[in-house]
Every structure is written in C-alpha cells, then in structure tokens.
C-alpha positions in Angstrom: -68.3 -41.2 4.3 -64.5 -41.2 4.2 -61.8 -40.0 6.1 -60.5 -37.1 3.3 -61.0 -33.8 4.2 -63.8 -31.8 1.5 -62.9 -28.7 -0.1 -64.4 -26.4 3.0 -62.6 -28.5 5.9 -59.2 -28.2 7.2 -57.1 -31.3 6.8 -53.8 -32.0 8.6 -51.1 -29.0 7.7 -47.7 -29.6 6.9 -45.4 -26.9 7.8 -42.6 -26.1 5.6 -39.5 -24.3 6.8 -38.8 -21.0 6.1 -36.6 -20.1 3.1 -33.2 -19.7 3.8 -32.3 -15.8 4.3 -30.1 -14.3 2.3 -27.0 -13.5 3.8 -27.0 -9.5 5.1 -24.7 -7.2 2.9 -21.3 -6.3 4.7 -21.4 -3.2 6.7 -19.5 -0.3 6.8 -16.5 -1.5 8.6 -16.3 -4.9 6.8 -15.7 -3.2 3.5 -13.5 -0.6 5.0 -10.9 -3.2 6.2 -10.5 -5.0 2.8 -10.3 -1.4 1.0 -7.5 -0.7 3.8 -5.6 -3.8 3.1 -5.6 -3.5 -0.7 -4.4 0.0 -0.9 -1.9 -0.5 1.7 -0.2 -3.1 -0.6 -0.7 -0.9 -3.6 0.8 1.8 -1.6 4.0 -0.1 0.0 4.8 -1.7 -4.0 4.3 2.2 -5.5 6.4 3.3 -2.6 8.9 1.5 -4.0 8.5 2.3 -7.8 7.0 4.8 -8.3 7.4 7.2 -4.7 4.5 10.0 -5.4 1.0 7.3 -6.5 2.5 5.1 -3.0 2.8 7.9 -1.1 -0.8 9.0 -2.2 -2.2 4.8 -1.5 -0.2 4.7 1.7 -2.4 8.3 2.9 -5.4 6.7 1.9 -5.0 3.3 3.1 -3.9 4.6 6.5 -7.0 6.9 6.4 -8.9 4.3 5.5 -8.5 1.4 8.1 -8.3 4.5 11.1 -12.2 5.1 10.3 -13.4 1.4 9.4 -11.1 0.7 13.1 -13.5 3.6 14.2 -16.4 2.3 12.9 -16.3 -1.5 14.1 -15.5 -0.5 17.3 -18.7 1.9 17.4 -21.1 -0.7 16.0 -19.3 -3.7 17.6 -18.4 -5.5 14.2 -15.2 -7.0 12.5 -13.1 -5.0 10.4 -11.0 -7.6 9.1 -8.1 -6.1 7.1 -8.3 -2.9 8.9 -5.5 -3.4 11.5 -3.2 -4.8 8.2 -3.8 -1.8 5.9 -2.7 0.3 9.2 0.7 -1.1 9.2 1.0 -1.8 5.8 0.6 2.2 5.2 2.9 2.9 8.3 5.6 0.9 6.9 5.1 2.5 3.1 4.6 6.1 4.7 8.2 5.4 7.0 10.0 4.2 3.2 8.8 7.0 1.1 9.7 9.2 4.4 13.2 8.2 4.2 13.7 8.2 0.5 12.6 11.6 0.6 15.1 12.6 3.3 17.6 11.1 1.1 16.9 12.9 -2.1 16.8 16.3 0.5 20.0 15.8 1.3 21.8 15.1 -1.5 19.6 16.2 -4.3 22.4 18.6 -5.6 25.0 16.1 -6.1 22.5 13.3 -7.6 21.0 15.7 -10.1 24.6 17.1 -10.9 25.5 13.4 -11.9 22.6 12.2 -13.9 22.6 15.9 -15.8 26.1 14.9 -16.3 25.7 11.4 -17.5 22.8 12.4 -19.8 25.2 14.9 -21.5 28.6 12.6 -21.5 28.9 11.4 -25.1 32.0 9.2 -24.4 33.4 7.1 -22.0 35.8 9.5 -20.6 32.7 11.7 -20.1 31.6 9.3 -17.8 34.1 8.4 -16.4 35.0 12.1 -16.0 31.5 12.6 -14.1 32.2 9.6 -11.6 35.3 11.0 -10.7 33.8 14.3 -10.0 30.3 13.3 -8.4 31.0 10.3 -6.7 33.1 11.2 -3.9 31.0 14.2 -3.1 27.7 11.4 -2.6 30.4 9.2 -0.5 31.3 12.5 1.5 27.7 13.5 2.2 26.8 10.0 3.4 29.8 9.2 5.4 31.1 6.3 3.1 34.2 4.7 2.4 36.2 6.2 -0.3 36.0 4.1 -3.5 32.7 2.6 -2.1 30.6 3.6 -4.8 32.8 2.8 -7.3 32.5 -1.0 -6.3 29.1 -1.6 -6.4 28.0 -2.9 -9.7 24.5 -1.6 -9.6 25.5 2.4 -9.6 25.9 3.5 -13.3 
C-alpha cells in the first residue's frame, strides 16, 4: 500500500489565506471634506473674478464642511478637508462682504464714471469725466487729493 491519500480519504490540507478585502468605500464625512475644500477654492478665486458664482461656492463650501464636521464627529471618522473648506469659505465670504460694502457705498459715483467713460468719444471726454468723478470717489473714501490720479491701474 502506499502512503497517498485515495480519492475518499482526507490528505494533509493546506490552508490558503484569505483574499485580500477590498478597501471599504469613503463614508459620508470623508467625501464631504474634499467637496468642502474644492469649492472653497472655487469660491475664494470666483470671489475675486467673478463676485456672484464665489459668493454662491463660498455658501456652499461653508455649508458643506459644517455638516461633513457634523458628521465625522457623530460617527467618529476623518473629515479631512473639512476644517480647510471652512476657512477657505470664511475668508471668500469676508472678501465678497467687503467688496460689496464698497460698491454700497459708492455705487453712484462709480456707475456715474464708467456711464461717462463709455459715452466719452475723445480724450477731453475723458479727461473731462476724471475731473468730475474722481474727486468725488477720493472724497467718499477719505483719500488724498490727486490720489487716484496717480495710480496707473485706474482708467
């Protein structure tokens, strides 16, 4: 007889490992940070150019990372971005606060100058709406006389 186990006996069993899991999908509160941090950005650079989509991005993305925050502390997991998109909103929502303010408060005198610019068909024209315009903007905002005047970037 020999040793080798026959079709109805149990030989010697070789275990093999379990397959690998596959990793679990992120929860709730680990998408909800990322989401935060990307609209955050998107909201602080739309602040800049374009004030009503960055004010919209900056709402959302401060929305956003409040409940994912919310979330990871309820079910104990990460939030990673979370914490970012908050102060990336807060910091977009505080520029697009004060640019607002500052088209309040001197919205006549602004839109008086560009309507008057649009319709100047010389250079005396424009000239002629500088002289008129700008030292109302430097009155309403405290500045120097002649300050406006100096700086190369106003039209």
């Amino acid at each position: 007889m020999s040793d080798a186990p026959g079709p109805d006996q149990a030989g010697p069993q070789t275990q093999l490992p379990d397959p690998p899991r596959p990793p679990l999908p992120p929860t709730a509160p680990e998408r909800g940070g990322p989401r935060a941090r990307l609209l955050g950005i998107a909201g602080l650079v739309l602040t800049v150019l374009f004030l009503p989509a960055g004010l919209v991005l900056s709402i959302a993305a401060l929305v956003t990372g409040v409940r994912s925050r919310k979330r990871a502390r309820r079910v104990l997991a990460p939030a990673p971005g979370a914490v970012a998109g908050i102060v990336l909103a807060v910091i977009s929502l505080v520029l697009a606060l004060s640019q607002i303010t500052l088209y309040a408060i001197a919205w006549d005198d602004l839109n008086g100058y560009v309507t008057c610019r649009e319709s100047a068909l010389t250079i005396d024209d424009k000239k002629t709406c500088q002289d008129e315009y700008l030292p109302r903007i430097e009155h309403r905002f405290h500045l120097p006389k002649g300050s406006l005047r100096q700086d190369p970037s106003w039209p």
